[in-house]
C-alpha positions as CSV (number, residue, x, y, z in Angstrom):
1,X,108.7,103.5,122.3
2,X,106.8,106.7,122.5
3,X,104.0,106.0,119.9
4,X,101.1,103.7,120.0
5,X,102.1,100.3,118.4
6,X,98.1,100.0,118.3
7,X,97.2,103.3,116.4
8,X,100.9,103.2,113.9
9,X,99.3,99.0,112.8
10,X,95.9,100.5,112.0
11,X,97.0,103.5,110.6
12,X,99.4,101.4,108.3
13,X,96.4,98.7,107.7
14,X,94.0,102.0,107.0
15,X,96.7,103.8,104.4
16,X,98.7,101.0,103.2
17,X,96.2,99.7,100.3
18,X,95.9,103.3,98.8
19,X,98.2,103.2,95.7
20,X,98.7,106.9,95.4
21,X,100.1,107.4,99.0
22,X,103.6,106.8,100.1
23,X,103.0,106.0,103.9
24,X,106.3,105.9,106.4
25,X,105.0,105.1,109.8
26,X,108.6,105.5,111.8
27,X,108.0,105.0,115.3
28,X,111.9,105.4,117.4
29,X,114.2,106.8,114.8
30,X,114.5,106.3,111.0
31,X,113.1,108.9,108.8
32,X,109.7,110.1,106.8
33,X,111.0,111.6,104.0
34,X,110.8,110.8,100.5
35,X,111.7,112.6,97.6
36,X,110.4,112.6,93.8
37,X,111.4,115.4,92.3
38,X,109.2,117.6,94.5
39,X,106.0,115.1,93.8
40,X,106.0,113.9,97.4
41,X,104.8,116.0,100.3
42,X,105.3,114.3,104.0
43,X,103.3,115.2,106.8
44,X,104.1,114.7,110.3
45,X,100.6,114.5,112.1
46,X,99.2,113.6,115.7
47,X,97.1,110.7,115.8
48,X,93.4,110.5,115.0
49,X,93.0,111.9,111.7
50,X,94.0,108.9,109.7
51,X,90.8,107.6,108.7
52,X,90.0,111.4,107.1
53,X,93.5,111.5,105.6
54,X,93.0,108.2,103.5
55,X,90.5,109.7,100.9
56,X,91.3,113.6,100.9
57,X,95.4,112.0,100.1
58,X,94.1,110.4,97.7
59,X,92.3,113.0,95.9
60,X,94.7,115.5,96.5
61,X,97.0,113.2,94.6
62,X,94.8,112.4,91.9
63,X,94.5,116.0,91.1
64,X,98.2,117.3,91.5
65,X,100.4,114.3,90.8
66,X,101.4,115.0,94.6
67,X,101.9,112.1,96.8
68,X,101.7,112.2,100.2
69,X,104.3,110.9,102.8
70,X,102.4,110.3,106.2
71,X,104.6,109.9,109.5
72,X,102.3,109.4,112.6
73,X,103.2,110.1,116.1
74,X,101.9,111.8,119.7
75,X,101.6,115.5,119.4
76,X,104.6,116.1,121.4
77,X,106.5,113.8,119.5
78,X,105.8,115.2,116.0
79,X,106.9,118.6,117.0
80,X,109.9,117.0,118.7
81,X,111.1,115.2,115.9
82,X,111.1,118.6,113.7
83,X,112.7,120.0,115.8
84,X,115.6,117.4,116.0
85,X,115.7,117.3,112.3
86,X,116.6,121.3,112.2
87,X,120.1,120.4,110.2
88,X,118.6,118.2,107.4
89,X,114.1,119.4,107.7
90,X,112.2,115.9,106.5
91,X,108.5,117.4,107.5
92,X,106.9,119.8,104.8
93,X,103.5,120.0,106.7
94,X,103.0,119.9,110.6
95,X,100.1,118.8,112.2
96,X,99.4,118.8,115.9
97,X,97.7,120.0,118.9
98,X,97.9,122.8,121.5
99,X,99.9,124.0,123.0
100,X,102.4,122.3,120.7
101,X,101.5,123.9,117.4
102,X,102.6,127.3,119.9
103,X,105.6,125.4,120.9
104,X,106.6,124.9,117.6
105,X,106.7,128.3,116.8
106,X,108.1,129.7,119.6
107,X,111.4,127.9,119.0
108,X,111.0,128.8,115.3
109,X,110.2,125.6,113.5
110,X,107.5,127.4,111.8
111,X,107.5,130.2,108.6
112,X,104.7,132.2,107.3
113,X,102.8,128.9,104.8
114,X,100.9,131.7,102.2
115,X,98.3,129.7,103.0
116,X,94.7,131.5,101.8
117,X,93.2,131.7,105.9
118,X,90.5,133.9,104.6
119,X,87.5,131.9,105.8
120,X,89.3,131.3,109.1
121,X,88.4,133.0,112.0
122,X,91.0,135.2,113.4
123,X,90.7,133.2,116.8
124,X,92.0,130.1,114.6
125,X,94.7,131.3,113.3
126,X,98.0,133.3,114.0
127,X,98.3,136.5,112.8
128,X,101.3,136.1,111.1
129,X,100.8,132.9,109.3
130,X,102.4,130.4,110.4
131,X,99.8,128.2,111.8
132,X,95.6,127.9,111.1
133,X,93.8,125.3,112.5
134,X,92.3,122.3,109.9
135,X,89.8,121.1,112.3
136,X,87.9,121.4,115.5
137,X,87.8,119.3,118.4
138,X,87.5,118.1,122.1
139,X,89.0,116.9,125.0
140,X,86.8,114.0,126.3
141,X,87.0,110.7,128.8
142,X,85.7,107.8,128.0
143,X,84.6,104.5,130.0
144,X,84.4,100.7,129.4
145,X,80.7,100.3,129.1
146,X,80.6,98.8,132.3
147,X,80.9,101.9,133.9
148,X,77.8,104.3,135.0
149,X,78.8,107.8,133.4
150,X,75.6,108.9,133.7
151,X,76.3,111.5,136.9
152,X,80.3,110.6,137.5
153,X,82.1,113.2,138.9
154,X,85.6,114.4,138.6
155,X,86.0,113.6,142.7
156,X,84.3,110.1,141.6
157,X,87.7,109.3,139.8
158,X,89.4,109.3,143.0
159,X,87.7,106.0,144.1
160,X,89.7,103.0,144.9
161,X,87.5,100.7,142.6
162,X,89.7,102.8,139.8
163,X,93.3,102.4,141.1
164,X,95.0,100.6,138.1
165,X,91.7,101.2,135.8
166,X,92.4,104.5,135.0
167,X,94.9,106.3,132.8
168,X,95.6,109.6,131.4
169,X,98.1,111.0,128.4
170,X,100.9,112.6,130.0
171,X,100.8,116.5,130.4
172,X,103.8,117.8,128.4
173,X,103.6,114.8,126.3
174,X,100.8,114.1,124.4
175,X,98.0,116.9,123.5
176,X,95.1,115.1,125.2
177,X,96.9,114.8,128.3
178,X,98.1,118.8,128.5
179,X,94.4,119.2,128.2
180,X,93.7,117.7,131.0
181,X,95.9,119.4,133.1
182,X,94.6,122.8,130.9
183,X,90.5,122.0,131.9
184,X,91.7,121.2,135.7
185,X,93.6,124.3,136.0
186,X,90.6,126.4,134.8
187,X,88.1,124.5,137.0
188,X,90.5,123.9,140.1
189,X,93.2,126.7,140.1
190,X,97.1,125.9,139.0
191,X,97.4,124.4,142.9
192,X,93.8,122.6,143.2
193,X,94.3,121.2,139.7
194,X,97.5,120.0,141.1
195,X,96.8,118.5,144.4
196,X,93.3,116.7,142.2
197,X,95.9,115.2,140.2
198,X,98.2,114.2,143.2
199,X,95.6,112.4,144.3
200,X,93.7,110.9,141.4
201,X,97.8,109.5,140.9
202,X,97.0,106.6,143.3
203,X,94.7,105.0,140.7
204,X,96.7,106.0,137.5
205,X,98.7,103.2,136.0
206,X,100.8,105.4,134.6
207,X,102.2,107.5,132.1
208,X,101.3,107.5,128.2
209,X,103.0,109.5,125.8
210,X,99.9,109.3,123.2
211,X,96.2,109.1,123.8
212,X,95.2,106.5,121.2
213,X,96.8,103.6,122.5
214,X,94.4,104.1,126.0
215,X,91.5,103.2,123.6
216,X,92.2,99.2,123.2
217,X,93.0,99.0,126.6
218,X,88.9,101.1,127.5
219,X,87.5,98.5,124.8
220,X,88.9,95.3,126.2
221,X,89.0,96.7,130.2
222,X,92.2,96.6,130.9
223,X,91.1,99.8,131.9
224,X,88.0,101.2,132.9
225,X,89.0,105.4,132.3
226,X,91.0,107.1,130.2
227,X,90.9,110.8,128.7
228,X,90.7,111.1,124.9
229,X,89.3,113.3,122.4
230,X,86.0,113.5,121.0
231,X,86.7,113.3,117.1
232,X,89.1,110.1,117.7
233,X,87.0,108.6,119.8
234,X,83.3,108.9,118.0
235,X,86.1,108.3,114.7
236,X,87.0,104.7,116.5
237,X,83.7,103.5,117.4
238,X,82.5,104.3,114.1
239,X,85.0,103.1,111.4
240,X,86.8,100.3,114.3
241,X,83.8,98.9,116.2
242,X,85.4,99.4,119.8
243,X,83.5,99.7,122.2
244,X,83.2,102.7,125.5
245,X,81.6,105.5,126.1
246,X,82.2,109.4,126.1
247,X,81.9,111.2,128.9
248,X,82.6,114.8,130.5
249,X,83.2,114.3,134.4
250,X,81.1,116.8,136.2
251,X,82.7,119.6,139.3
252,X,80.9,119.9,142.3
253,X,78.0,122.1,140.7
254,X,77.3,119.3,138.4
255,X,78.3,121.5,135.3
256,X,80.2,119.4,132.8
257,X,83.2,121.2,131.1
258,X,86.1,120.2,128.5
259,X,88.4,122.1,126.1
260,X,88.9,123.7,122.5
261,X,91.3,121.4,121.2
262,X,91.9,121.6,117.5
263,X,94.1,120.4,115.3
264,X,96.1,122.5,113.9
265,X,98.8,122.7,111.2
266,X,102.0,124.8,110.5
267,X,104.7,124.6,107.2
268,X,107.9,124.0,109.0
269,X,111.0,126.3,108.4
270,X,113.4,124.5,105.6
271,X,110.3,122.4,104.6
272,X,111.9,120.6,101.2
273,X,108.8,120.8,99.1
274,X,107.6,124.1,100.3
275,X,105.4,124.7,97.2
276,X,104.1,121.5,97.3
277,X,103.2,121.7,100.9
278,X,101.5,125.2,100.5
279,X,99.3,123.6,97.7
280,X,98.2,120.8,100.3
281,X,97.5,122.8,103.3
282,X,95.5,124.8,100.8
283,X,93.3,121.7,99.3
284,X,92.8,120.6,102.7
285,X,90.9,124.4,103.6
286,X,88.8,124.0,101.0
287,X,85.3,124.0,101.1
288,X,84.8,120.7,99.5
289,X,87.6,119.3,101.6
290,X,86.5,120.9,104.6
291,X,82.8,119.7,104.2
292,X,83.6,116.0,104.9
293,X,85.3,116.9,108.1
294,X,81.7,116.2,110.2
295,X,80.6,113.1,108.5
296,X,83.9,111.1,107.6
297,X,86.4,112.6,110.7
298,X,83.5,113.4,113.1
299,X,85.6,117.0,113.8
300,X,84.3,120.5,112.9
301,X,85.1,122.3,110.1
302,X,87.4,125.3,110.9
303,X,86.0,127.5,107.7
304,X,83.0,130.4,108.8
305,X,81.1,129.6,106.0
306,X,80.4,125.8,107.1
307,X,79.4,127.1,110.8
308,X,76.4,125.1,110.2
309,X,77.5,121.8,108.2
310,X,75.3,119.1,109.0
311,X,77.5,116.3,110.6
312,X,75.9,113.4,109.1
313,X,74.0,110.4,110.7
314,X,74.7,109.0,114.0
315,X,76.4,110.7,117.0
316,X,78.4,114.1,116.4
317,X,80.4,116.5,118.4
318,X,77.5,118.8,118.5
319,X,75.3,116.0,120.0
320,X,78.3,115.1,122.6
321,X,78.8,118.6,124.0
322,X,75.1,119.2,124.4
323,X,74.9,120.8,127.9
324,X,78.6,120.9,128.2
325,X,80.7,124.3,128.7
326,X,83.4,125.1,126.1
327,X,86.5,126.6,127.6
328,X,88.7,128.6,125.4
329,X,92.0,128.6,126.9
330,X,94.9,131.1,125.8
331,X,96.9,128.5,124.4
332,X,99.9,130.9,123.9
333,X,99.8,131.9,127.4
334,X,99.6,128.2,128.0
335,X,102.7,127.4,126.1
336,X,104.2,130.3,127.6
337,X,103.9,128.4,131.0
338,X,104.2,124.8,130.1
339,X,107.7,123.9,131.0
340,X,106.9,125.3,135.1
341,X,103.7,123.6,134.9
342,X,104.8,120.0,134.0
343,X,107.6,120.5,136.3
344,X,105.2,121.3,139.1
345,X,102.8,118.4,137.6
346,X,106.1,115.4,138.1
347,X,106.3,117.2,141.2
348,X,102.6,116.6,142.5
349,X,102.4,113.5,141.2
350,X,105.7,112.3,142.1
351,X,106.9,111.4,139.1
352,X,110.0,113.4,139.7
């Protein structure tokens, strides 16, 4: 199977005891749709937002008389599985990660949601609708806490103390793992990011088709690295107790550097409770909605007019990425070359 077992048992132990929300975790086949007369709305989300979903559900349920159908999965996977679906749509909101959300479009899952994007920057949005972001966020690593991150390097991975210690989300696959290849590719070039990753392949264990699962395996040390994001992993120390560390490795220079990596979220074409859909994606923009983002998800609220939302106690994105460089990829143009760059990825890596 393709999804976490770890993060679809906590998700379902997180959700299940909330009356007002219909939860479907399918993980290889079966299907997420429910239907009550237009009263149920079912997302298909990426991991790592199900701790911030439980309450805003809920109270998005309490006002409308709208339940919510949640189907979890990698970010890959979730656009995948709307896309099979085509013939008879189950998903009336989308919610995933670059370059997927672009994906997603491109083969024209994806119509225009009448969403209100009016406190959205431009940059986080399309221009034609059919996808805004709902919150930002950050490709990370993190480390059992037996491990120094204090000055580890990117060439520091290649070690032999890490072979079978370390793992990474696979490129094409999950979100977190594209990233990776994304971040390398702006540090390295397309061919040093490639012959890195050749390399750091000797201490992989091997590929993962979703990032949350590699978290267990940090806390207990089956491994010692894995990549990850920075709102599900501050999210998981917080509300599960696990225990590693974030950490940006650093280039040659000793500059530190990740990625934009939002999630984002799209109304998919033949959505059956299109309305209904449209009302969530809307209650979920909202400033009141929006405003919990930093202290109950540990993300960053997408709306201009909370630029400056305090986060809350404790340890935030802003305190993570202080002295770290942003890089703003062009996820279109990413997506746009995605298919050659995996291929060229199995290819270094030999996984082909």
């Amino acid at each position: 199977m393709s999804i976490s077992t770890h993060r679809l048992a906590r998700t379902a132990l997180i959700l299940g005891s909330i009356s007002a929300l219909a939860l479907s975790v399918a993980a290889c086949g079966g299907t997420g749709a429910s239907s009550n007369g237009g009263k149920t709305v079912t997302v298909y989300s990426a991991d790592g937002m199900a701790y911030w979903y439980k309450p805003e559900f809920a109270k998005f349920t309490q006002q409308t008389g709208i339940s919510v159908n949640y189907v979890e999965a990698g970010s890959g996977e979730v656009v995948n599985r709307v896309d099979k679906e085509q013939s008879n749509p189950q998903a009336d909101v989308l919610v995933t990660l670059p370059p997927f959300i672009q994906k997603a479009d491109r083969q024209g899952l994806l119509q225009d949601s009448g969403v209100d994007t009016g406190m959205v920057a431009t940059a986080d949005k399309s221009a034609d609708g059919k996808y805004v972001n709902l919150a930002d966020n950050y490709l990370t690593f993190i480390a059992n806490p037996s491990v120094d991150t204090s000055k580890i390097t990117w060439n520091d991975l290649l070690d032999p103390k890490y072979k079978g210690k370390l793992q990474y989300s696979t490129p094409g696959q999950a979100g977190d793992g594209t990233a990776v290849l994304v971040l390398l590719q702006q540090l390295m070039g397309k061919q040093g990011a490639l012959d890195y990753l050749g390399k750091l392949q000797a201490n992989n264990v091997g590929p993962s088709s979703s990032t949350g699962k590699l978290q267990a395996k940090v806390d207990k040390g089956e491994l010692l690295v894995a990549n990850g994001d920075v709102q599900m992993n501050l999210q998981d120390i917080k509300d599960s107790g696990v225990k590693f560390n974030l950490f940006f490795p650093a280039g040659p220079d000793g500059k530190r550097s990740t990625v934009s990596l939002p999630y984002v979220m799209g109304l998919p074409k033949g959505a059956p409770h299109k309305d209904a859909a449209a009302k969530l994606m809307n209650f979920l923009l909202t400033a009141d909605v929006q405003k919990t983002l930093g202290p109950d998800a540990l993300a960053v609220p997408v709306r201009t007019d909370l630029a400056n939302q305090p986060a809350g106690s404790g340890p935030s994105p802003a305190t993570i990425l202080a002295g770290v460089t942003v890089v703003q990829p062009d996820w279109s143009a990413v997506n746009d070359q995605l298919d050659a760059d995996v291929t060229a990825y199995n290819k270094a890596t030999g996984q082909q």
